[in-house]
C-alpha positions as CSV (number, residue, x, y, z in Angstrom):
1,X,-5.3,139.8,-62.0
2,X,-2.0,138.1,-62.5
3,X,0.3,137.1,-59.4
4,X,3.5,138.5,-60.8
5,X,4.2,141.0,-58.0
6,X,4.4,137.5,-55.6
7,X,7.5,136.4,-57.8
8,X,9.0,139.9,-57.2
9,X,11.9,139.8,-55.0
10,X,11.6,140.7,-51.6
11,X,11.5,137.2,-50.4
12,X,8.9,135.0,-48.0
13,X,8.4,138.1,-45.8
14,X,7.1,140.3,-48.5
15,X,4.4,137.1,-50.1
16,X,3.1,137.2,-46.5
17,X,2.5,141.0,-46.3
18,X,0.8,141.3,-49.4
19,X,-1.1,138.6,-49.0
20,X,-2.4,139.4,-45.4
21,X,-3.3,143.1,-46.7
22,X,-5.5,141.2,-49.8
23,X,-7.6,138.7,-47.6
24,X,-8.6,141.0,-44.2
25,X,-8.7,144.1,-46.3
26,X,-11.2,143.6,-48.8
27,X,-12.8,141.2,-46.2
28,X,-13.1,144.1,-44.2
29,X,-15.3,146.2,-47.2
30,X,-17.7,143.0,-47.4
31,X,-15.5,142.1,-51.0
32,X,-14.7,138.8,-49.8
33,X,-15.3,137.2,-52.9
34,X,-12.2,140.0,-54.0
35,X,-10.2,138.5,-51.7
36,X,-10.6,135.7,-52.3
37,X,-9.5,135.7,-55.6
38,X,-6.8,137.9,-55.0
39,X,-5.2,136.2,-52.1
40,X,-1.5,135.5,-51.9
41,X,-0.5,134.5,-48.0
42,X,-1.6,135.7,-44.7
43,X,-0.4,132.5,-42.4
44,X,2.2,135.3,-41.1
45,X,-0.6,137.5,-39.6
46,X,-3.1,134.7,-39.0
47,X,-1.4,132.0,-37.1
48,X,-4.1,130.5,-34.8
49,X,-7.9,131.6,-35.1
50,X,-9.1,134.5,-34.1
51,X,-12.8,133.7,-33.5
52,X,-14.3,131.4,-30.4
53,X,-14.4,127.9,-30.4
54,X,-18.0,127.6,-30.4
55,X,-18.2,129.3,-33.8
56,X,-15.4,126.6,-35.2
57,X,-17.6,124.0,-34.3
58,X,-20.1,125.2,-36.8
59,X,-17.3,124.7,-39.6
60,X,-17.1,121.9,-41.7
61,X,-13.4,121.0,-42.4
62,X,-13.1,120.4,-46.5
63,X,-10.0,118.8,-48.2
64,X,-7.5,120.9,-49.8
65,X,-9.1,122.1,-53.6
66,X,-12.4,121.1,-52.9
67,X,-15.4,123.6,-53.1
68,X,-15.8,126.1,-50.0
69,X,-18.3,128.2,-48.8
70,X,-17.3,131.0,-46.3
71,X,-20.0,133.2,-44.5
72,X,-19.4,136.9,-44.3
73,X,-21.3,138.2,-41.2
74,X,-20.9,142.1,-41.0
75,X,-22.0,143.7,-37.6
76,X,-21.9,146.9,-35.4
77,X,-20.3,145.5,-32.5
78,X,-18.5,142.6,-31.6
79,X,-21.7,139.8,-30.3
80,X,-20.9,138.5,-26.6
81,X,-22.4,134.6,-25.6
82,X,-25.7,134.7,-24.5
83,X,-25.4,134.2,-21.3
84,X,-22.9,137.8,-21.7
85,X,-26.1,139.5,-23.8
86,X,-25.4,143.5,-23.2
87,X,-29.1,144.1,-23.1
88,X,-28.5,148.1,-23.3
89,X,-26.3,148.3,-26.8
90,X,-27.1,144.4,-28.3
91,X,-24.9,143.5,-31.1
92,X,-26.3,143.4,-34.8
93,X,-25.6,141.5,-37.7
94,X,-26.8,143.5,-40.8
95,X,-24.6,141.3,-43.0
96,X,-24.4,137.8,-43.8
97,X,-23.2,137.3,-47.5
98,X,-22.4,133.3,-48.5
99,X,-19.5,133.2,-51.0
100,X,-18.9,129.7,-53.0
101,X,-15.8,129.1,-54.3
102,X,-15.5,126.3,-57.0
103,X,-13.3,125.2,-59.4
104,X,-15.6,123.0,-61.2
105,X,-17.7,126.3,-62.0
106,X,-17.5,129.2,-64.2
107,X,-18.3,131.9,-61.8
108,X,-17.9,132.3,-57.9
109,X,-21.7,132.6,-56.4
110,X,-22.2,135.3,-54.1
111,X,-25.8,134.7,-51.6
112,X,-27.1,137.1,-49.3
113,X,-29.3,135.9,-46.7
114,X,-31.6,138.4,-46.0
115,X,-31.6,139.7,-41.8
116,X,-35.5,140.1,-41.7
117,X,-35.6,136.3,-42.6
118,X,-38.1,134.7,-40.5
119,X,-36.6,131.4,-38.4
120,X,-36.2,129.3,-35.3
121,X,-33.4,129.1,-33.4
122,X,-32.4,127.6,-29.8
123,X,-29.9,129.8,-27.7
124,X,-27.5,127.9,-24.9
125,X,-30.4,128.2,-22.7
126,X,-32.5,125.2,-24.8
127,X,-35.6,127.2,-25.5
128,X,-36.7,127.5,-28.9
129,X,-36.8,131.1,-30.5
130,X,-38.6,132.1,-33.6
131,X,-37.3,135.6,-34.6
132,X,-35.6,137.5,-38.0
133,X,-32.6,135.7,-38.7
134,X,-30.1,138.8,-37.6
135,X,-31.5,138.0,-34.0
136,X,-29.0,134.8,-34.2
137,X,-26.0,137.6,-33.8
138,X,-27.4,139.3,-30.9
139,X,-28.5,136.0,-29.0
140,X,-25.2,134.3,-29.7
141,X,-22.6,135.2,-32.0
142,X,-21.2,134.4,-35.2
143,X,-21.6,130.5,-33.6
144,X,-25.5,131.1,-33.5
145,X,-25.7,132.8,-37.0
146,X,-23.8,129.8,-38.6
147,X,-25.5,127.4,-37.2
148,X,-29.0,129.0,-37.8
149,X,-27.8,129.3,-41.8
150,X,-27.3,125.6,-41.8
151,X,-30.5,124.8,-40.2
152,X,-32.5,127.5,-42.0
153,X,-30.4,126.1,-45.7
154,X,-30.5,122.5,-45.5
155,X,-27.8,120.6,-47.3
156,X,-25.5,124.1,-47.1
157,X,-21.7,123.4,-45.2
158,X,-20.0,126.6,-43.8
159,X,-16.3,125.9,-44.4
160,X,-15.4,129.2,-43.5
161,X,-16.3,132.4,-41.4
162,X,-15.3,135.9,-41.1
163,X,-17.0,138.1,-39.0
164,X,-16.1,142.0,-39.7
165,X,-17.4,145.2,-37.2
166,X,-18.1,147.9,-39.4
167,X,-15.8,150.5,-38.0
168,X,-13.1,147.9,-39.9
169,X,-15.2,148.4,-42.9
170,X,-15.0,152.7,-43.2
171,X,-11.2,152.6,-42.2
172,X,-10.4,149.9,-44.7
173,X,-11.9,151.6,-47.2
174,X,-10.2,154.6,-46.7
175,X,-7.0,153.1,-46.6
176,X,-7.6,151.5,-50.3
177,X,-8.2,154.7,-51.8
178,X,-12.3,154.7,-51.6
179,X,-14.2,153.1,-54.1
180,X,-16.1,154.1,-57.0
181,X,-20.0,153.5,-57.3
182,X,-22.8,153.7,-59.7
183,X,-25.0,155.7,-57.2
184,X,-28.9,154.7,-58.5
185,X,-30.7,157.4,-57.3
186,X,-30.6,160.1,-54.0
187,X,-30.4,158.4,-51.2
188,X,-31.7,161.0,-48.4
189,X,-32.5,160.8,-44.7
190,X,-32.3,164.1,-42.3
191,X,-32.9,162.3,-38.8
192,X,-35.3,165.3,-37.4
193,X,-36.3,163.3,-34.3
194,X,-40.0,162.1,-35.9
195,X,-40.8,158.3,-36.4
196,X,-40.8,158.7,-40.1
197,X,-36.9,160.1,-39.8
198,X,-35.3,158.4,-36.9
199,X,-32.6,156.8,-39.2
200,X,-29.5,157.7,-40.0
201,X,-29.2,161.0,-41.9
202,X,-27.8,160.4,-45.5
203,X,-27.0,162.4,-48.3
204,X,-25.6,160.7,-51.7
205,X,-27.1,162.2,-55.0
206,X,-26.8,159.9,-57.8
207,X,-24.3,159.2,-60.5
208,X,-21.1,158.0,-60.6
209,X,-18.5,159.1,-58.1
210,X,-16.2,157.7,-54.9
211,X,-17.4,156.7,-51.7
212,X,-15.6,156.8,-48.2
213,X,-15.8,155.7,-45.4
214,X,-18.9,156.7,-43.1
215,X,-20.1,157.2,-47.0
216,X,-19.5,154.0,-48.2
217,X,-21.0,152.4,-44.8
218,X,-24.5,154.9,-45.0
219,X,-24.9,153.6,-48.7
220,X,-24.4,150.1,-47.8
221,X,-26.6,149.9,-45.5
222,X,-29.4,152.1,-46.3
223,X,-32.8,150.3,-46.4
224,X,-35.3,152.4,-44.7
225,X,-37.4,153.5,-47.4
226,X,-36.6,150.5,-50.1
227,X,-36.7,146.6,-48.9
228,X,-34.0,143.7,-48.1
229,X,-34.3,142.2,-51.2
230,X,-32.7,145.6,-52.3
231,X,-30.1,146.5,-49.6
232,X,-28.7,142.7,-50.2
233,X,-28.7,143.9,-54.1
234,X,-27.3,147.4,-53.1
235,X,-24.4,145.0,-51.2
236,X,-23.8,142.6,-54.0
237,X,-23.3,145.7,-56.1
238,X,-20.9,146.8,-53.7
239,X,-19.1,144.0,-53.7
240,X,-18.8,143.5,-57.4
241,X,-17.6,147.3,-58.1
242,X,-15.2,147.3,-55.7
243,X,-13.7,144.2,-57.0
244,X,-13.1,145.8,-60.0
245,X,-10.9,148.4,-58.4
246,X,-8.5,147.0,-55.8
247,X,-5.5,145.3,-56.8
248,X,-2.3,144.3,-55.5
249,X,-0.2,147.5,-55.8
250,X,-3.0,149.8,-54.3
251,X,-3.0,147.3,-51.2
252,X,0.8,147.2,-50.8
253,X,1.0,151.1,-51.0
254,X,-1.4,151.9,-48.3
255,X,-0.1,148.7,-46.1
256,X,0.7,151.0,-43.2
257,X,-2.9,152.4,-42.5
258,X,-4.6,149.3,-43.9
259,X,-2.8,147.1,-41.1
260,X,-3.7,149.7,-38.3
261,X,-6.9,149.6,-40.1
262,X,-7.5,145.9,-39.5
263,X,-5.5,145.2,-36.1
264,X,-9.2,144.7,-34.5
265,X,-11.9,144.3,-37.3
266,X,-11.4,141.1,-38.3
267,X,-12.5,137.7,-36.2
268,X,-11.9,134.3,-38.5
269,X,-11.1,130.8,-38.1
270,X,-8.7,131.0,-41.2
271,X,-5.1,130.4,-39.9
272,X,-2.2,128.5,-40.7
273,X,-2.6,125.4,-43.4
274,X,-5.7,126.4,-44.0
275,X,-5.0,129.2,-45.8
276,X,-2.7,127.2,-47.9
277,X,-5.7,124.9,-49.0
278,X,-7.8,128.0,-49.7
279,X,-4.6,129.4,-52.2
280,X,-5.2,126.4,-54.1
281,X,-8.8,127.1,-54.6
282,X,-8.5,130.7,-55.4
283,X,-5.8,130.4,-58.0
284,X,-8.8,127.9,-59.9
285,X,-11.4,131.3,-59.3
286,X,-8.8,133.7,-60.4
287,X,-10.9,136.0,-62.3
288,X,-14.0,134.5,-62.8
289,X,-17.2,137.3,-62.3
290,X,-19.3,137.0,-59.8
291,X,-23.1,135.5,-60.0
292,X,-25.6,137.0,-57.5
293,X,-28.1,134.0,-56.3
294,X,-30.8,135.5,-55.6
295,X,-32.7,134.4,-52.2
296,X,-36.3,133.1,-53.2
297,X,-38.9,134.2,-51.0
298,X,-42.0,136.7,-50.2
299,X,-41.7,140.3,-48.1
300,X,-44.7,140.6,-45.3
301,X,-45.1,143.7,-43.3
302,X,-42.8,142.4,-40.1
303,X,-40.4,139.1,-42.3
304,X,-39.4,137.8,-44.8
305,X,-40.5,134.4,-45.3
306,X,-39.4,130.9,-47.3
307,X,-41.1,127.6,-48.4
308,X,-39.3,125.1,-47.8
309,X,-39.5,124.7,-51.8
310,X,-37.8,128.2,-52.6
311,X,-35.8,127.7,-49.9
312,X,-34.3,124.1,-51.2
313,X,-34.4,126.4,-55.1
314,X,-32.1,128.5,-53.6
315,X,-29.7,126.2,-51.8
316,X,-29.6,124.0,-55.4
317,X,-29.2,127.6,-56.9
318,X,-26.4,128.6,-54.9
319,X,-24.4,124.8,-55.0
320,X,-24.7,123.9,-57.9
321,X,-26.1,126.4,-61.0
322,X,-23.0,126.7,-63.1
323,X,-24.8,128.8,-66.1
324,X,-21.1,128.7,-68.0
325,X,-20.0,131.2,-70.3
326,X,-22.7,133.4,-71.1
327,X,-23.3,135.0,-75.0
328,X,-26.2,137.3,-74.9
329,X,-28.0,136.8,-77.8
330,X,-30.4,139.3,-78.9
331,X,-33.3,140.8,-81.1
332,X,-32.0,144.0,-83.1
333,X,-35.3,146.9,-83.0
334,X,-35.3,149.7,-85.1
335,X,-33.1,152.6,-84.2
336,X,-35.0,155.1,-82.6
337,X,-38.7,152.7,-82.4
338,X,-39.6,151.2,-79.3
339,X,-39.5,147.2,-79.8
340,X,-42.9,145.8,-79.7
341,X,-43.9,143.9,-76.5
342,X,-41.2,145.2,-74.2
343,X,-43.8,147.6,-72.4
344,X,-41.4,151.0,-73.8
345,X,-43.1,154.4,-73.2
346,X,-41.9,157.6,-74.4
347,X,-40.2,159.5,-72.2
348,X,-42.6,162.7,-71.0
349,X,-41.3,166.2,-72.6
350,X,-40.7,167.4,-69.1
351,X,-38.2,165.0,-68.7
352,X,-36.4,165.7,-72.0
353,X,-36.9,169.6,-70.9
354,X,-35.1,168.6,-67.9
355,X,-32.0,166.9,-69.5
356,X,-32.0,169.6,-72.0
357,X,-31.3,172.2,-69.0
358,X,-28.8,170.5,-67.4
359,X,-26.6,170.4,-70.9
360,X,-26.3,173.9,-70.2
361,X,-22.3,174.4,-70.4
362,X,-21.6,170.8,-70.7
363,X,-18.2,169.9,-72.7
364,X,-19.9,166.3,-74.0
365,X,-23.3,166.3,-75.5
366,X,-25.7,165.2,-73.2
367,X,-27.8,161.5,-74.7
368,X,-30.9,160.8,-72.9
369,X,-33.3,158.1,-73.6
370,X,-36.5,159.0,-75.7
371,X,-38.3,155.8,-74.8
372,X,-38.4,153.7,-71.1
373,X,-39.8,151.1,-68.7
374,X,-42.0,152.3,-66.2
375,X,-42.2,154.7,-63.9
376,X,-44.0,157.9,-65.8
377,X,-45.3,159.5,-63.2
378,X,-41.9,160.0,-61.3
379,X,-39.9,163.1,-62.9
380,X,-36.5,161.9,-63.2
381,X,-33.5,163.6,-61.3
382,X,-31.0,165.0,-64.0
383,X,-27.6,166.0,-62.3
384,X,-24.6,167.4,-64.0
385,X,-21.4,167.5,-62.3
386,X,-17.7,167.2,-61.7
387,X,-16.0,163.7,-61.3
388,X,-12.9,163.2,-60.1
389,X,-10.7,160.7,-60.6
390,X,-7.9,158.5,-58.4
391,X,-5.4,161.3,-59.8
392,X,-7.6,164.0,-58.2
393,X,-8.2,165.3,-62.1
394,X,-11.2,166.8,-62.9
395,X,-13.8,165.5,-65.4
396,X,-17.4,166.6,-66.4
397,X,-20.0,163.9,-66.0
398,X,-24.4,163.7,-66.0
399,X,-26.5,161.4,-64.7
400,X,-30.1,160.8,-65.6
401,X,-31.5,158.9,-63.1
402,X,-35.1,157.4,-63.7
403,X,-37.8,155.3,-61.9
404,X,-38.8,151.7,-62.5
405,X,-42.5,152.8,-61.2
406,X,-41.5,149.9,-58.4
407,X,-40.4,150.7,-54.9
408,X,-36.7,151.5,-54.7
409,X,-35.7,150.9,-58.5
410,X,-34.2,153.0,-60.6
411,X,-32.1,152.6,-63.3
412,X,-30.1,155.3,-65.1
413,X,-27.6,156.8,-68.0
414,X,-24.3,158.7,-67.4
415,X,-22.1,160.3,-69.5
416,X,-18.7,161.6,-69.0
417,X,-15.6,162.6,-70.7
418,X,-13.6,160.7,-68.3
419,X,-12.7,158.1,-70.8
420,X,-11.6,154.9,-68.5
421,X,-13.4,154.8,-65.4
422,X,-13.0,151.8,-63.5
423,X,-16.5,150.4,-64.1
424,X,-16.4,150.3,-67.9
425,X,-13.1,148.1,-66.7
426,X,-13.5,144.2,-67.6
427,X,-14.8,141.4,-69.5
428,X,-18.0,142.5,-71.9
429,X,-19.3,141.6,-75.3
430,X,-19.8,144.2,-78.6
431,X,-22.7,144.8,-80.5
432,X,-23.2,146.9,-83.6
433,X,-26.5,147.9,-84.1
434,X,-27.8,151.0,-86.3
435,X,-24.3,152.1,-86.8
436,X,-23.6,152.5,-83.3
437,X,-21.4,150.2,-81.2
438,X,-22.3,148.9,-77.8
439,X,-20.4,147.1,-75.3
440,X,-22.8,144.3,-72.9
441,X,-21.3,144.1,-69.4
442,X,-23.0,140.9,-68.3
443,X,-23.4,139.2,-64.9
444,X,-25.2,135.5,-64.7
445,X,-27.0,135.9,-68.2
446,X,-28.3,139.7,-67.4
447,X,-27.2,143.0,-68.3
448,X,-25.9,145.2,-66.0
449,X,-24.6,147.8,-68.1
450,X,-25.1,148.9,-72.0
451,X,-22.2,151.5,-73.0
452,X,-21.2,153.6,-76.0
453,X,-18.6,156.5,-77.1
454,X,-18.2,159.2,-78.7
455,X,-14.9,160.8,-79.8
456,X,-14.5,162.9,-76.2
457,X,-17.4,160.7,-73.8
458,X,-18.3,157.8,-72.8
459,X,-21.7,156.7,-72.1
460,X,-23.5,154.0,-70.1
461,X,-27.1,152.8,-68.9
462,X,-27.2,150.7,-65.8
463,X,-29.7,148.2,-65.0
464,X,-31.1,148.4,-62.1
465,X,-29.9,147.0,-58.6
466,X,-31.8,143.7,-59.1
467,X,-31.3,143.9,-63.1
468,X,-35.3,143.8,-63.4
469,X,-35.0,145.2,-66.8
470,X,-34.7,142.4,-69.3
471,X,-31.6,142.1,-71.8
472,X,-33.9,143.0,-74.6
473,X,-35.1,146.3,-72.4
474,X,-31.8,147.5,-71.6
475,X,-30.5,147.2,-75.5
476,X,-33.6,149.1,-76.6
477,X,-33.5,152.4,-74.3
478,X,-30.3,152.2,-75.1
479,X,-30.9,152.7,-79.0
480,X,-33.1,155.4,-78.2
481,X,-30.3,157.3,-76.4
482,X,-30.0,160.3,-78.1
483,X,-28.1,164.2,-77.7
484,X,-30.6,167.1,-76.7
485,X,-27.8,169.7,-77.0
């Protein structure tokens, strides 16, 4: 995004605003990486820290333009020292994203640890605790947390922390207008007071559409009937949408509710010449996509567990993998014939029955794919709707959302005939294949997204949260996309 609006007149007064409203806000929806590479200046509303001095003695101080890695620890509550532990409501941290800024790089890295890591950790009292890595939070703060992340990560610096409750996270959001997310599959919980219920009740079908709030917050945070590995996935998704869809303008608009928003949420050390140094940085990011890293390691029934080889992988992963500008290249299958070798299976007449019912009344023919990857024995969910969009206008939209055949992973197509929506916004590469031209939405050498039009829709298939389908995968269902009304 350009920085024009900081050259607008209005003077110093105005830079600071704006920029304060950028850093804590999208902080404040876990979009830190967003932030960070839309900052402008909050030294007015961050003068001093505002997190404990234990916690600043984790950081390690960087010079000005160098590479920076800031930890993102999201919680329920605000974590009291040990020896303060509120033993009846304990603090939780079901958050902690690394972002790495770079300039030498192409794209900013984004790492989730995952909280059900398995580690050891010493609180004030000098005993040795071995315990999921989330435990660090409740034992001892965002001080404990960072300093469990280095030990746990070795060779990783924390330059940077910003520790966000997340009632900051469902006001924030709804001050910026909500967000708009590519909702996998129906995510559904109705607490009923058994062990296989007591979460939180949810209720988001899938497709596209705008989260809010208490919404947003559920979706993040879901897990109970998927794994880490895909929460952290469902995050980084998060993130990455959202990123796409907050700029400067919608900030500055809504500055009102988003500083009531934040006048609590938000603990960091960032304050005064540091954010300076961290400008500098930012401007070399300035809208380069974001790379998920993933976090090698194995899922058991009570942790998740690392080597000490995937764990120094990751850390080298996370540092220093700079893949570059990244040009798909790709086989071209037959239009309409499933590619040999990429395991395709066509899709079950019940499920084309399916899709063909929901075209019922539909403005926009209604493509669904006639070959897939896995997951036959799952009937897909076919959902036809009403989107709307920022401007409260009404659009008709589908979504066919199918199963991997692996726990948790779906992948889907939409269609609509709103013909810009925000996730179809931003850099991709065109194909022309069979007479049919497809834009590649790519993120660290995978495809997230394969989309086509028509004259009055525009159509898209979504990888899946952890993009386990390959490139060649995605391209293929794609070509088999095809109108059943």
């Amino acid at each position: 995004m350009p920085f024009e609006p900081f050259q607008h007149a209005g003077g110093t007064r105005k830079r600071f605003l704006i920029g304060s409203l950028l850093i804590v806000a999208l902080v404040a929806t876990a979009t830190i990486a967003a932030v960070l590479l839309e900052v402008g200046h909050i030294k007015s509303y961050f003068p001093r820290p505002t997190i404990g001095a234990p916690a600043i003695k984790e950081i390690t101080p960087v010079a000005a333009g160098a590479p920076e890695t800031i930890l993102i620890i999201g919680s329920d509550k605000r974590a009291l020292s040990t020896s303060r532990l509120d033993r009846a409501s304990p603090p939780h941290s079901d958050t902690m994203i690394l972002i790495r800024l770079d300039p030498n790089q192409h794209q900013t890295s984004v790492l989730s640890v995952p909280r059900d890591l398995k580690t050891q950790f010493t609180t004030d009292t000098g005993r040795p605790h071995i315990d999921k890595i989330n435990a660090a939070y409740t034992m001892g703060g965002s001080a404990l947390t960072a300093a469990t992340i280095k030990a746990t990560l070795p060779g990783l610096e924390i330059n940077h922390i910003i520790d966000i409750n997340f009632k900051g996270f469902r006001k924030v959001i709804d001050a910026i207008g909500c967000v708009y997310i590519f909702v996998d599959r129906h995510y559904y919980n109705q607490n009923l007071g058994t062990v296989a219920t007591n979460f939180s009740n949810i209720d988001i079908p899938p497709g596209y559409q705008r989260l809010c709030g208490q919404t947003a917050l559920d979706y993040a945070r879901y897990r109970h009937t998927d794994s880490d590995y895909l929460r952290v996935a469902r995050q980084q998704d998060f993130i990455r949408q959202a990123k796409q869809q907050v700029g400067v303008q919608k900030l500055f608009d809504n500055q009102d509710k988003l500083l009531q928003a934040l006048q609590h949420a938000v603990q960091t050390d960032i304050h005064g010449s540091a954010v300076l140094h961290l400008i500098n940085l930012t401007l070399f990011s300035l809208g380069r996509p974001l790379r998920q890293v993933p976090f090698q390691s194995t899922i058991g029934p009570s942790y998740v567990t690392a080597t000490p080889e995937q764990i120094a992988a990751t850390v080298n992963d996370f540092l220093y993998t700079d893949p570059g500008p990244v040009h798909v290249r790709l086989k071209r299958p037959r239009r309409g014939a499933p590619a040999p070798g990429l395991g395709l299976s066509p899709t079950p007449a019940s499920d084309i029955g399916l899709a063909n019912a929901a075209s019922v009344g539909l403005p926009i023919k209604l493509y669904a794919p006639r070959q897939r990857v896995g997951g036959l024995g799952t009937p897909d969910i076919v959902r036809a709707y009403t989107l709307r969009d920022e401007k409260n206008v009404k659009h008709r939209a589908y979504v066919i959302s199918i199963s991997r055949g692996l726990v948790g992973e779906y992948y889907g197509v939409e269609g609509t005939n709103w013909m810009n929506p925000p996730i179809l916004v931003g850099q991709h590469q065109t194909r022309k294949i069979a007479g049919r031209s497809y834009d590649l939405y790519v993120d660290g050498g995978h495809i997230r997204l394969v989309a086509w039009r028509s004259s009055n829709a525009v159509y898209w298939l979504s990888n899946t949260l952890r993009d386990s389908l390959t490139n060649q995968q995605m391209l293929a269902v794609a070509q088999t996309a095809g109108p059943v009304n």
